[in-house]
Wavefront OBJ file of the C-alpha trace (Angstrom):
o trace
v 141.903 82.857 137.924
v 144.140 85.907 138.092
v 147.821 85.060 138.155
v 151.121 87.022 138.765
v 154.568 85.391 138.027
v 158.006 86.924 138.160
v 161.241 85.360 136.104
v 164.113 84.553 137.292
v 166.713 86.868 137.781
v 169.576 84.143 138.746
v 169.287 81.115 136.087
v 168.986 77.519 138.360
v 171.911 75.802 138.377
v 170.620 71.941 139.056
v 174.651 71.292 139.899
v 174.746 73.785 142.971
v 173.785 73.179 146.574
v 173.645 75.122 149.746
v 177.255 74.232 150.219
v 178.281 76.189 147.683
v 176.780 79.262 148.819
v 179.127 79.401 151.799
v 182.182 77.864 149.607
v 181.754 80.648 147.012
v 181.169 83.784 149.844
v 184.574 82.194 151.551
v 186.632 82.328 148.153
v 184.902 85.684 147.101
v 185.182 87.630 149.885
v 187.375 85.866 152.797
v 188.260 88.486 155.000
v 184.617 89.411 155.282
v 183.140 89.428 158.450
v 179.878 87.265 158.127
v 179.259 86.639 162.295
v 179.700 88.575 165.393
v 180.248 86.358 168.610
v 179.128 88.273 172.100
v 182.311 87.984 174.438
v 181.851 89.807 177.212
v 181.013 93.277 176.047
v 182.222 93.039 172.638
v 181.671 91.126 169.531
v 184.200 89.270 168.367
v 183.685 88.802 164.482
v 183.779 85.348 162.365
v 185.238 85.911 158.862
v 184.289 83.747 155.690
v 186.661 81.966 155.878
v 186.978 81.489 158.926
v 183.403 80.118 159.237
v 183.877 77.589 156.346
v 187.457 76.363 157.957
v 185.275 75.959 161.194
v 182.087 73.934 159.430
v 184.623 72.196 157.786
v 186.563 70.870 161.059
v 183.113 69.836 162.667
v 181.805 68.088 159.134
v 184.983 65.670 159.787
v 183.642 65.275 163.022
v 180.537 64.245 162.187
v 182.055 62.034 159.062
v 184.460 60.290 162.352
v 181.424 59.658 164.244
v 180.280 57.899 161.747
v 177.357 60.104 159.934
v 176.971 59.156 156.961
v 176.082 60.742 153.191
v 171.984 60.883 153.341
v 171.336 59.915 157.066
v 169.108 62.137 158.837
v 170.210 64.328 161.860
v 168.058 65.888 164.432
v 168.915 69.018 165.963
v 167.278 70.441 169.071
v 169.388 73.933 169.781
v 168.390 77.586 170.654
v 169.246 80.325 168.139
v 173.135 80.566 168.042
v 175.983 80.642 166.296
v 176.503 77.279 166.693
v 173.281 76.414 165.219
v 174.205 77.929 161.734
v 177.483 75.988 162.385
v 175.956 72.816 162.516
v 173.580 73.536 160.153
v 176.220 73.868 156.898
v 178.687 71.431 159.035
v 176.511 68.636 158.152
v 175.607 69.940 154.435
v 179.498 69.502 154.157
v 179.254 66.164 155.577
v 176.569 65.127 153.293
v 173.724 64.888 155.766
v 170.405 65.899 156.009
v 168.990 67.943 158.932
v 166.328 67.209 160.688
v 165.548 70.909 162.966
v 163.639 70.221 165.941
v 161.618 72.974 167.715
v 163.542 74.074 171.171
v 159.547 74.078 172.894
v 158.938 70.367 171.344
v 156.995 68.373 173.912
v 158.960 64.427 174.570
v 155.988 63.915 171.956
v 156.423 65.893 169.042
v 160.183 65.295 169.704
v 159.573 61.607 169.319
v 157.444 61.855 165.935
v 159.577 64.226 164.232
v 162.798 61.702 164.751
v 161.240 58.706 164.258
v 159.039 59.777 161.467
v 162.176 61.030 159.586
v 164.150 58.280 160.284
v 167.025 59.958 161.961
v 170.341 57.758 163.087
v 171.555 60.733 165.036
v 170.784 63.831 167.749
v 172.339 66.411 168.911
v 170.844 68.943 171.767
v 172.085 72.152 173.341
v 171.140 71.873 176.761
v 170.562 69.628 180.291
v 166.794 70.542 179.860
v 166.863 69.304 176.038
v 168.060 66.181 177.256
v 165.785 65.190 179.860
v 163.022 65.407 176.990
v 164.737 63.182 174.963
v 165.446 61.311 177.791
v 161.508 60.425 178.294
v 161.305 59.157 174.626
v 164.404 57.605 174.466
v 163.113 54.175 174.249
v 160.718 54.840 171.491
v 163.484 55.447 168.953
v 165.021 52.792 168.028
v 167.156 54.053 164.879
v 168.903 57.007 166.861
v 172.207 55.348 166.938
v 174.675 58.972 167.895
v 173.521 61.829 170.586
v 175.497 64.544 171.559
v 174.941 66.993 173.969
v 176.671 70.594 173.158
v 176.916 71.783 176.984
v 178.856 68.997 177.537
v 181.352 69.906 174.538
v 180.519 67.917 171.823
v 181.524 70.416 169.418
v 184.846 70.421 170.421
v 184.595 66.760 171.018
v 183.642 66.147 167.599
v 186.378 68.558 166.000
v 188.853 66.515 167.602
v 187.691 63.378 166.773
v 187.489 64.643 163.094
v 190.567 65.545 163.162
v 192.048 62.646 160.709
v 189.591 63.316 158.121
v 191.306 64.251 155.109
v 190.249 67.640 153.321
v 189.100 65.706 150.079
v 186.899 63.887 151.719
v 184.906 66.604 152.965
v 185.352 68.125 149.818
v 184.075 64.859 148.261
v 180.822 64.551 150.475
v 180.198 68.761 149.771
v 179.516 67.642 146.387
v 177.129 64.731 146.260
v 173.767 66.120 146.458
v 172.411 68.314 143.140
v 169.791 70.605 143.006
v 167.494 68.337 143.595
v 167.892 65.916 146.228
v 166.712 66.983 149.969
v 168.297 69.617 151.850
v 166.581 69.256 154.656
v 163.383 68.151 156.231
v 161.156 70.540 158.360
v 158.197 69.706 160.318
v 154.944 72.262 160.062
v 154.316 73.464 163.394
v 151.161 71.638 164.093
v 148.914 74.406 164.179
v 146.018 72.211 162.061
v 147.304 68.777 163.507
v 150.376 66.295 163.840
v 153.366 68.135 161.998
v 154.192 66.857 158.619
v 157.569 66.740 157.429
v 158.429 69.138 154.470
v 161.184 67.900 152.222
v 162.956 71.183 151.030
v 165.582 70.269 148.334
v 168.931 72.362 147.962
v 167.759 74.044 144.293
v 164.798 75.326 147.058
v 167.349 77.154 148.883
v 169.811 77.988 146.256
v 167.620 79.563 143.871
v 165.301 80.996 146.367
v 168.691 82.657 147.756
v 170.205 83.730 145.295
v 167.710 85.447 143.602
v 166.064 87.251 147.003
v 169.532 88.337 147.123
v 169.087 90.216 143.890
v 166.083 91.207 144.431
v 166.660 92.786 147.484
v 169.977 94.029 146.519
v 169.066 97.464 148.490
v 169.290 95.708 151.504
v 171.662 93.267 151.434
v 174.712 94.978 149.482
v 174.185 98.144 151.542
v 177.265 99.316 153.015
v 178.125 97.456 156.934
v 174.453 95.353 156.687
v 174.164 93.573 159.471
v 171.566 92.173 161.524
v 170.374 89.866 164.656
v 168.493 86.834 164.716
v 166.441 86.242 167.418
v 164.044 84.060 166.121
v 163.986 80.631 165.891
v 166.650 79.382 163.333
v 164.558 75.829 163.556
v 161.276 77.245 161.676
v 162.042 77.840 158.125
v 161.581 82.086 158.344
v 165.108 82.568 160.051
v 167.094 79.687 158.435
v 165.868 80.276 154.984
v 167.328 84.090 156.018
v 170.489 82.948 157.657
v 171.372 81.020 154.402
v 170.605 84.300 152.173
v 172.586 85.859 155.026
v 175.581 83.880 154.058
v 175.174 84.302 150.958
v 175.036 88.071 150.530
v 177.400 88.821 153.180
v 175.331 89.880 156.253
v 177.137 89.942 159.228
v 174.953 88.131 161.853
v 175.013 88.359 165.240
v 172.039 86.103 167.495
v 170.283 86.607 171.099
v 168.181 83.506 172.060
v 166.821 85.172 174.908
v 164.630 88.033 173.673
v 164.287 89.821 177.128
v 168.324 90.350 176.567
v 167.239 91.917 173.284
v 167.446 95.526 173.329
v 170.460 95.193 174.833
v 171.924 93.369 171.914
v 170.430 95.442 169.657
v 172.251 98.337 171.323
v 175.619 96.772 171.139
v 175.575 95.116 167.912
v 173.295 97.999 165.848
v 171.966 96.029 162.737
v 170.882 97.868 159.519
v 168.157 94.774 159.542
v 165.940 93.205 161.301
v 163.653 89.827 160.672
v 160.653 89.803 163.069
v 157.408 88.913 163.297
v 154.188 91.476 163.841
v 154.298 90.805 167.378
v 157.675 92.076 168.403
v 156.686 95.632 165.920
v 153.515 95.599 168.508
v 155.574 95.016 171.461
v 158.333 98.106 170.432
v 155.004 99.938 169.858
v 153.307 99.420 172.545
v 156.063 99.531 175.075
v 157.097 103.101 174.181
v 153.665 104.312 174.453
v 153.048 102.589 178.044
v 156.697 104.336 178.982
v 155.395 107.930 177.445
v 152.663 107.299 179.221
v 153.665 106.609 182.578
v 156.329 109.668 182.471
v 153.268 112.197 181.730
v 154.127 112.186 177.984
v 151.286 109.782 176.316
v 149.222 112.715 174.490
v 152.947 113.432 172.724
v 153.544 110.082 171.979
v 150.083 109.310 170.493
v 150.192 113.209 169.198
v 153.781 111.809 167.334
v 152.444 108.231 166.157
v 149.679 110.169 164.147
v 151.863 112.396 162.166
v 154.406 109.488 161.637
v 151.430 107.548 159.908
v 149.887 110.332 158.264
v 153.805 111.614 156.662
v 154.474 107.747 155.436
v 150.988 107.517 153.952
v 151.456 110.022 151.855
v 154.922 109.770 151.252
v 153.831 106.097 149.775
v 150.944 107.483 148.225
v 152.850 110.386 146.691
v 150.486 112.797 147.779
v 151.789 116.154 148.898
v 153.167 116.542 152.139
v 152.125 120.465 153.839
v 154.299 122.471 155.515
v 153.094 121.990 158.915
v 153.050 118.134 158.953
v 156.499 118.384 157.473
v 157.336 121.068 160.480
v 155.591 118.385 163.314
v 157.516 115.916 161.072
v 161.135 117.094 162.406
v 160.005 118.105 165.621
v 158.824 114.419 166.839
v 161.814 112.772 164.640
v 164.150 114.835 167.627
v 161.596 114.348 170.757
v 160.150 110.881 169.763
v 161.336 109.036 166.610
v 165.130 109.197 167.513
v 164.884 107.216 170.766
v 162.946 104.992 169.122
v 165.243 104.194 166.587
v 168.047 104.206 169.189
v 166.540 101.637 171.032
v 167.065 99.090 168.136
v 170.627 100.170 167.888
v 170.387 103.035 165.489
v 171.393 102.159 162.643
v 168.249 99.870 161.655
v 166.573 100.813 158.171
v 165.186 98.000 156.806
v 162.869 94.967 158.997
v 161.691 91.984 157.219
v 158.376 90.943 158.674
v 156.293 87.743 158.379
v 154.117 84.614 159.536
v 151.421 86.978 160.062
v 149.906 90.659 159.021
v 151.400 93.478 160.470
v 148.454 96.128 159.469
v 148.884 99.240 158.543
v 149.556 101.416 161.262
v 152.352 99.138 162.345
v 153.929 99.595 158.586
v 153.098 103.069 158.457
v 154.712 103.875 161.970
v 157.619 102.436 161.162
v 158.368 103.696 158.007
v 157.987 107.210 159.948
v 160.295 106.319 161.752
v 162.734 105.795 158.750
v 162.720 102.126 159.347
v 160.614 100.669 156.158
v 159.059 97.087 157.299
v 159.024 95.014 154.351
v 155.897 92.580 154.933
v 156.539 89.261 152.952
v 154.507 85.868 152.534
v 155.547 82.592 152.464
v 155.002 78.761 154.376
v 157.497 76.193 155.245
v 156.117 74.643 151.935
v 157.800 77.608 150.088
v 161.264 77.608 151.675
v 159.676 80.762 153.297
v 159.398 83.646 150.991
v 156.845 83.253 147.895
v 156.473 87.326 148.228
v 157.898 89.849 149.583
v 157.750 94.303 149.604
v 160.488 95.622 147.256
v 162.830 98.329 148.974
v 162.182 101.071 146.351
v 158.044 100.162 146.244
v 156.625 99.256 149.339
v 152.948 98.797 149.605
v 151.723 98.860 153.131
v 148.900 96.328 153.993
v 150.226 93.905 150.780
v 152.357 91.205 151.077
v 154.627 92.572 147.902
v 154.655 90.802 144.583
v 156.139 87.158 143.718
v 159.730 86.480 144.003
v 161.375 86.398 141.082
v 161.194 82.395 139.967
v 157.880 82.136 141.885
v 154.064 82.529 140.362
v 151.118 83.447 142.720
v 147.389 82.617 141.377
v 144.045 82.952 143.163
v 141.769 79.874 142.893
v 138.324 80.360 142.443
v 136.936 80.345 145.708
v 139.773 82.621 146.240
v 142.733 80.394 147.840
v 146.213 81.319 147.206
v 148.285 78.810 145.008
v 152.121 79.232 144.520
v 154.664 77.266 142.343
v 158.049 78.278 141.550
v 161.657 77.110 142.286
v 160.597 77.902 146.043
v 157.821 75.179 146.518
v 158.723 72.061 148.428
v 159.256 68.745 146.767
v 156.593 66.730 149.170
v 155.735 65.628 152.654
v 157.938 62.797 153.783
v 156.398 59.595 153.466
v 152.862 61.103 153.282
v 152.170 61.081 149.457
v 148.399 61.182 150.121
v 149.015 64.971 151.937
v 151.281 65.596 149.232
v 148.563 64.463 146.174
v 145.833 66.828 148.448
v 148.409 69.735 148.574
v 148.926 70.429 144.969
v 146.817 71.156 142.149
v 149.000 70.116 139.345
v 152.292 72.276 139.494
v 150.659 74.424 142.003
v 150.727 74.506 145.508
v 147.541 74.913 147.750
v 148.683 77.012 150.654
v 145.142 77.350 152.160
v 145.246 80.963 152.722
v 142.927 83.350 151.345
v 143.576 86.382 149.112
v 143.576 89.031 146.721
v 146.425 90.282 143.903
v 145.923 93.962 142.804
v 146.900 95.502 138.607
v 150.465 95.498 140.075
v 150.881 91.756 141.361
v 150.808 92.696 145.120
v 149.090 90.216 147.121
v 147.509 90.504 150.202
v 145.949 88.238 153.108
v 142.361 88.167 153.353
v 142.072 84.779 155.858
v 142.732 81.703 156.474
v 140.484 79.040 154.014
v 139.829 76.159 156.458
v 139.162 78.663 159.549
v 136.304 80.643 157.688
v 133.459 80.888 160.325
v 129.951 80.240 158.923
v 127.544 81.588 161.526
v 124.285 79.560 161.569
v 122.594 82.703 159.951
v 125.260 81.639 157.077
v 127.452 84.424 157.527
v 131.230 83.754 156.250
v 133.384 85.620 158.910
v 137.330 85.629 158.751
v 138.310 85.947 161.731
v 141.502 87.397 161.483
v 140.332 90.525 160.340
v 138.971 90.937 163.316
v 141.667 89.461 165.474
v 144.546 91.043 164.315
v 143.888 95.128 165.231
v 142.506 93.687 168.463
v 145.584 92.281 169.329
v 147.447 95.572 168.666
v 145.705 97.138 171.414
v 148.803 96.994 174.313
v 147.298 94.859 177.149
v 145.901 91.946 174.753
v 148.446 89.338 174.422
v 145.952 86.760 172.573
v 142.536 86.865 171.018
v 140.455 84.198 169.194
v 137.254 84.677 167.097
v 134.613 82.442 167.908
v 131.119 81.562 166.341
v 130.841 78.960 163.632
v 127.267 77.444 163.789
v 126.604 79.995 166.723
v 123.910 82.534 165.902
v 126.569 85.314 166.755
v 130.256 86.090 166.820
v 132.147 86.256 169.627
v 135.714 86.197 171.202
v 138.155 84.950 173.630
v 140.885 87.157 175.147
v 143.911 86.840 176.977
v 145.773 89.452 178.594
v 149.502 90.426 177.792
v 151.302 90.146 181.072
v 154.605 91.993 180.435
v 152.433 94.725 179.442
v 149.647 94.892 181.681
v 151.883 95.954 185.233
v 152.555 99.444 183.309
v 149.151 100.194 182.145
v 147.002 99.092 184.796
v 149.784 101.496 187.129
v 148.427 104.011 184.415
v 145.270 103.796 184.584
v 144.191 104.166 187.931
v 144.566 100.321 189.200
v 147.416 98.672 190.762
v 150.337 97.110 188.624
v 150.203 94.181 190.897
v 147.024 92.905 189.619
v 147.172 89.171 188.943
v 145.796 87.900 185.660
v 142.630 86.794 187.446
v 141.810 89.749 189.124
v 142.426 91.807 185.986
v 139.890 90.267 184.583
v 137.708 91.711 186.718
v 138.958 95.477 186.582
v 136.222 97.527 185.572
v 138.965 99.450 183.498
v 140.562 96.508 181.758
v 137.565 95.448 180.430
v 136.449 98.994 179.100
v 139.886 98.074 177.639
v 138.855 95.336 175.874
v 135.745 96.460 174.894
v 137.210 99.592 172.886
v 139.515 97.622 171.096
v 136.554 94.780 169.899
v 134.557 98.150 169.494
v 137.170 99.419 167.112
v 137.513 96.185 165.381
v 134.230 95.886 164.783
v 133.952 99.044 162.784
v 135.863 97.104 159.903
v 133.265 94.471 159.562
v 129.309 94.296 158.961
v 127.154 93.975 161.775
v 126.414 90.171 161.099
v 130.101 89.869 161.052
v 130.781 92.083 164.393
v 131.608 90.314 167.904
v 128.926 90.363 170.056
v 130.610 88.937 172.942
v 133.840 88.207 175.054
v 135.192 86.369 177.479
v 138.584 87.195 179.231
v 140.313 84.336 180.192
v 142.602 84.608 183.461
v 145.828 82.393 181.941
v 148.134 82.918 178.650
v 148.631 81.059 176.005
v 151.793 80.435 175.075
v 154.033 77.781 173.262
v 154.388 75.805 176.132
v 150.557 75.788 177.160
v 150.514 74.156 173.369
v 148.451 77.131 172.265
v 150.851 78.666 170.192
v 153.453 77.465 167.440
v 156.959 78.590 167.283
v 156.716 81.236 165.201
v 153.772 82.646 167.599
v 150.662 81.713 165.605
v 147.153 80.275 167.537
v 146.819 76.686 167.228
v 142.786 77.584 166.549
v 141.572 74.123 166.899
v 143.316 72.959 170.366
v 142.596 76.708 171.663
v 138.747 76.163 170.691
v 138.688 72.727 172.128
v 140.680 73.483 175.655
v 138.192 76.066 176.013
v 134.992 74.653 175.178
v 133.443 75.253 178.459
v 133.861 79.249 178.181
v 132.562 79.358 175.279
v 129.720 77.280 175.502
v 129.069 79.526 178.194
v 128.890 82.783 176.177
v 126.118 81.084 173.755
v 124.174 79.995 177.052
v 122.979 83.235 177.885
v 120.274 85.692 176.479
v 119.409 85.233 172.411
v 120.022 89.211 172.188
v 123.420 89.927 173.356
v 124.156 93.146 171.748
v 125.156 94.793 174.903
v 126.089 91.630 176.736
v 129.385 91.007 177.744
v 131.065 87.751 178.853
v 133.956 88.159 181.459
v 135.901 85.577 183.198
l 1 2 3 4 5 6 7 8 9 10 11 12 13 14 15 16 17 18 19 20 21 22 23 24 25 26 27 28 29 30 31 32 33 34 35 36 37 38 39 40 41 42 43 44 45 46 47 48 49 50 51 52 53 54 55 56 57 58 59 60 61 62 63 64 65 66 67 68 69 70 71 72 73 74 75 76 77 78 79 80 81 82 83 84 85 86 87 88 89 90 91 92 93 94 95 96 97 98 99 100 101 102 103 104 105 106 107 108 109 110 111 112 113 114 115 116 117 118 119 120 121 122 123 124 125 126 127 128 129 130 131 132 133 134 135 136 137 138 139 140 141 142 143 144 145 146 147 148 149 150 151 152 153 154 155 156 157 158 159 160 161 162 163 164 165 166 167 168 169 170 171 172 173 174 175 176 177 178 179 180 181 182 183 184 185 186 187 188 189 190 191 192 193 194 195 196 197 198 199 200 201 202 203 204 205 206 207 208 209 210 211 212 213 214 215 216 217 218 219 220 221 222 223 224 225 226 227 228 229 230 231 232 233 234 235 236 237 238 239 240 241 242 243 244 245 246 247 248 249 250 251 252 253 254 255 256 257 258 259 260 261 262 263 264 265 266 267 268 269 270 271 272 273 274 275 276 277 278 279 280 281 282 283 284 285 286 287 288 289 290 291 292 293 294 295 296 297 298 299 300 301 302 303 304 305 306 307 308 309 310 311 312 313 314 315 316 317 318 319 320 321 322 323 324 325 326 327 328 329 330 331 332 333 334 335 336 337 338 339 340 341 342 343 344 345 346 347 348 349 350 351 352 353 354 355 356 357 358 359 360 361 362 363 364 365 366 367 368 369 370 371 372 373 374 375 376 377 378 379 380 381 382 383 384 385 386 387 388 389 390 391 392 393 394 395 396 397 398 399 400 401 402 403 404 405 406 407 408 409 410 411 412 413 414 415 416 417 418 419 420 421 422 423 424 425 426 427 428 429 430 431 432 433 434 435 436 437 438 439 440 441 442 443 444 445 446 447 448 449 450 451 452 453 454 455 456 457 458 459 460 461 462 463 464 465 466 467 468 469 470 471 472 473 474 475 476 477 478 479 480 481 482 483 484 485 486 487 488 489 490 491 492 493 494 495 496 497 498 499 500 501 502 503 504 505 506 507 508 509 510 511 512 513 514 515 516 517 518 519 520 521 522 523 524 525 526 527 528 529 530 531 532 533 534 535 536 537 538 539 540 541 542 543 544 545 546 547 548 549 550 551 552 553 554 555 556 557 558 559 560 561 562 563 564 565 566 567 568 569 570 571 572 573 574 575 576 577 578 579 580 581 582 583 584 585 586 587 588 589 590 591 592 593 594 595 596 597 598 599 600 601 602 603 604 605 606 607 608 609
C-alpha cells in the first residue's frame, strides 16, 4: 500500500470544543468584523463579539424552552446568517444539531428526525412547514418546533431572557473533544442516508490546523467571502466554523440567481464552490462573447490563460509573445471576469467533485488560484486539500496536517486522522463495514504521486464491467462532457451491456443563449431540443472529445438525450449536486434498455430522445 500522512501542526486539545473557537475569536479579536448582514444596499457588519453576545442570548432561549444538555435538534433553514447563529447557539446550550437538507422530501425529513432521536425542530419557512406538517404524526419524540418566519428567534431571545450568564457558560463547557458535535446525514446518493456522528475534536482540530495550513488565505489582509452553498452538508459548515475561527468575514446569498449581484456588493477575497458553478462562470461568459460577435476572442483568451498557468505551475518558461497576449486579454477579457465575482477574489476552494484541468488552469489565469480539495461527510469535509504556495492542478493536494491517506490494494482510498468520524448513529454494522482498523474506507478510487498529492480516479462501487469484462469509470468520461455549456447532466451507462453508452440532459439556463447562437431559436423547449439537428452535433462533439481520453472498449458508443432535468427535487441529485447513479439508472430503465435494443454494431449509431 502506498501511504502519505501529514503531522499535526496544532497539538489536540481533548478539553476544547467548537464553542471555544468562537469564545476565543470574541476575546482575541472583538471588534473584528466576522459577518456582513445585506440591508438594503449595504452590509451591515456583525463583530465577534457581537456574534457571541447574540448566540449567547438565543442559547438561553433554547435552555428556557426547555432544550436540554445532549438532546438532539433538527434544523431545516436556507443558508443565512441565522443558520450559523443557531448553529453555535445550541453548541452554547449544550445541544446537538441535527442539519436537515432545505430539498428533504416529508420522507427523508421524517427518517433523519426520528432516526436521531430529536426532541426539537426548528424551520425557516411556510413551505418548510407544510413538509413537516405531512410527517408530523410519525414523530413522536419531537416535543418543541419553531418556525423562524414567524419570529422565533426573537421569541426565543426573550423568553431566554432570565437565564443567567453562568449557566450558559456552564452548558458551553460540558462536552470534550470527544463527545458528538453534531450528527449529519449522507445525502443518499447510494441509499437511505446514514447519520454521521462528527465529534467536536473533529471540528476543532480539523479547524484549527486548516487554519494553519492555509494561513495564505485566511490571515490575508480584509479576507472575506460568501457562502452560498448549503451550510446543512458538511462542505460549507465545516468552512463556516474555520471561518470563525480565522476571522473571515462572511457574508451569505441563499438564492444563487441573486449571486453575482452579491458578489458585486460584498467582493470576497474567497470563494467555496463546487465544479459546477466554475463551469457555469465559464460557460456563461463564453455564450455572452459569443452572442456579442466576440466568441473567437474569448476562446482565443481561454487558451492563452491555460497555456500561461500551465507553465507558470510547471515552471517552464513563459515566451515573450504569450506573456504579450497574456496582458492584452487580462485588460479585454480576464478583468471583467474577475469583476464579475466582485474583484477582489484570489483564492476559491473547490470540492465534492473534480474540477479538471482546464477549469483550474483558467482560473488561475485569471489570477484566481482554485484550490481543489477532497474530503466526505465521514471526514468533517477536508482529508486534502491544494496548498496556496503549491498547487497541483488535476490533484486533490496532499493530506491535512493530522490526517493520513493510503491506497488499498485494489486501489480504494482509506483516510484516518483527527478528521474521520466517530461512527454511524445506531448502525454499528455500517460502521464495522466502513473501517478497516483505524482506517476509513471512503469508496473512492485513486492514486498518490512521490509528493503525497492525491487524485480521483472513480468511484469503487460504480466501476462498470462491460460484459466483454471491460472496467470503465465512468466519471472520466462524464465529467469533461459535462463541461461542454449546454449539458446540464450526463450518466455513463453499460455494465453487463456489450458497449458503453450515455444519458444526457440538457442545461436549461444555458441552452436559450446558445441555441440563439447557433442558428436555432432560444425558445426551444427541452423536448424539441432534443431534436435539433445542431444540439445533437453538440452532444456528439463533446462524447467525441471525451472519448479521446479512454480506449476504444472503454469509449461511448451511444446516447440518448433525455427531454427533462434532473435536479434535487426530481430526487436525481444530492445537495451538494452529485447524481444519485442508482435511482437515475433505475427511473430510466426504459431509455436505456432501448439503446441496447437496437443493432449489435453501433459505432455510428446514435440514440436520441
Amino acid at each position: 500500500m502506498i501511504e502519505f500522512s501529514a503531522d499535526l501542526i496544532v497539538p489536540t486539545d481533548p478539553s476544547r470544543n467548537v464553542s471555544d473557537l468562537l469564545a476565543d475569536r470574541a476575546r482575541e479579536t472583538p471588534h473584528k468584523a466576522l459577518f456582513g448582514i445585506p440591508e438594503e444596499d449595504r452590509w451591515r457588519d456583525v463583530s465577534a463579539r457581537e456574534f457571541e453576545n447574540e448566540v449567547i442570548r438565543l442559547a438561553k432561549g433554547f435552555v428556557a424552552a426547555g432544550v436540554r444538555p445532549g438532546d438532539k435538534v433538527g434544523f431545516l433553514a436556507r443558508t443565512t446568517y441565522e443558520w450559523t447563529l443557531v448553529d453555535f447557539a445550541l453548541h452554547y446550550a449544550g445541544a446537538i444539531m441535527v442539519p436537515v437538507y432545505e430539498t428533504s422530501s416529508p420522507e427523508q425529513i421524517q427518517w433523519i428526525l426520528s432516526d436521531s432521536g430529536a426532541v426539537a425542530l426548528l424551520v425557516e419557512t411556510a413551505e418548510h412547514d407544510q413538509r413537516v406538517a405531512e410527517v408530523r404524526d410519525r414523530l413522536p419524540l419531537l416535543d418543541l418546533y419553531w418556525r423562524m418566519d414567524e419570529g422565533a428567534l426573537a421569541d426565543l431571545i426573550a423568553q431566554g431572557a432570565g437565564v443567567e450568564d453562568d449557566e450558559i457558560e456552564r452548558r458551553r463547557h460540558l462536552a470534550r473533544g470527544d463527545d458528538v458535535a453534531t450528527i449529519i446525514y449522507t445525502s443518499g446518493s447510494t441509499g437511505r442516508p446514514k447519520g454521521c456522528v462528527l465529534t467536536h475534536s473533529n471540528f476543532v482540530d480539523t479547524a484549527q490546523n486548516a487554519a494553519r495550513s492555509l494561513a495564505e488565505i485566511i490571515n490575508q489582509p480584509g479576507a472575506s467571502t460568501v457562502l452560498f452553498i448549503t451550510t446543512a452538508h458538511v462542505f460549507a459548515r465545516f468552512m463556516s466554523v474555520l471561518y470563525i475561527h480565522g476571522g473571515v468575514r462572511t457574508g451569505h446569498e441563499p438564492n444563487t440567481k441573486n449571486l453575482v449581484k452579491t458578489l458585486g456588493s460584498f467582493r470576497p477575497t474567497l470563494l467555496l464552490a463546487v465544479p459546477r458553478v466554475f463551469e457555469k462562470v465559464y460557460n456563461s461568459a463564453e455564450q455572452k462573447t459569443e452572442a456579442e460577435g466576440k466568441g473567437a476572442i474569448f476562446r482565443r483568451a481561454a487558451k492563452v490563460a491555460v497555456e500561461h498557468a500551465r507553465r507558470e505551475q510547471e515552471g517552464e518558461r513563459i515566451g515573450p509573445l504569450l506573456a504579450a497576449q497574456f496582458r492584452l486579454f487580462d485588460k479585454l477579457v480576464y478583468g471583467k471576469l474577475r469583476d464579475l465575482m466582485g474583484g477582489r477574489v484570489t483564492y476559491a476552494v473547490s470540492g465534492s467533485a473534480p474540477l479538471g484541468p482546464r477549469l483550474g488552469y483558467f482560473f488561475r489565469g485569471l489570477g484566481i488560484k482554485i484550490l481543489e480539495g477532497y474530503g466526505l461527510t465521514e471526514t468533517t469535509a477536508p482529508a486534502s486539500v491544494n496548498l496556496p504556495d503549491r498547487i497541483k492542478v488535476g490533484t486533490v493536494g496532499p493530506p491535512l496536517p493530522g490526517v493520513g491517506v493510503r491506497i488499498a490494494d485494489d486501489g480504494e482510498i482509506q483516510v484516518r486522522g483527527v478528521n474521520v468520524f466517530r461512527e454511524y448513529w445506531r448502525n454499528p454494522e455500517a460502521t464495522e463495514e466502513a473501517f478497516d482498523g483505524s482506517w476509513f474506507r471512503t469508496g473512492d478510487l485513486g492514486s498518490l504521486d512521490d509528493d503525497g498529492y492525491l487524485a480521483i480516479t472513480g468511484r469503487k462501487k460504480e466501476i462498470i464491467v462491460t460484459a466483454g469484462g471491460k472496467n470503465v469509470a465512468p466519471t472520466v468520461l462524464e465529467d469533461p462532457i459535462r463541461a461542454n455549456p449546454i449539458v446540464g447532466q450526463v450518466v455513463v451507462v453499460g455494465d453487463q451491456k456489450p458497449f458503453i453508452s450515455a444519458l444526457v440532459t440538457l442545461d436549461p439556463e444555458m441552452l436559450p443563449a446558445w441555441l440563439a447562437t447557433h442558428g436555432e431559436s432560444s425558445d426551444l423547449t427541452l423536448e424539441q431540443a432534443t431534436r435539433s439537428a445542431a444540439v445533437q452535433a453538440e452532444v456528439q462533439r463533446a462524447i467525441d472529445e471525451a472519448n479521446t481520453r479512454v480506449s476504444r472498449a472503454e469509449s461511448i458508443r451511444a446516447f440518448r438525450i433525455l427531454p427533462t432535468e434532473w435536479t434535487e427535487a426530481t430526487g436525481h441529485l444530492t445537495p451538494k449536486l452529485s447524481i444519485k447513479r442508482a435511482v437515475i439508472v433505475s427511473d430510466f430503465a426504459e431509455e436505456i434498455a432501448d439503446i441496447y435494443s437496437g443493432p449489435k454494431d453501433v459505432t455510428a449509431t446514435v440514440a436520441i430522445g
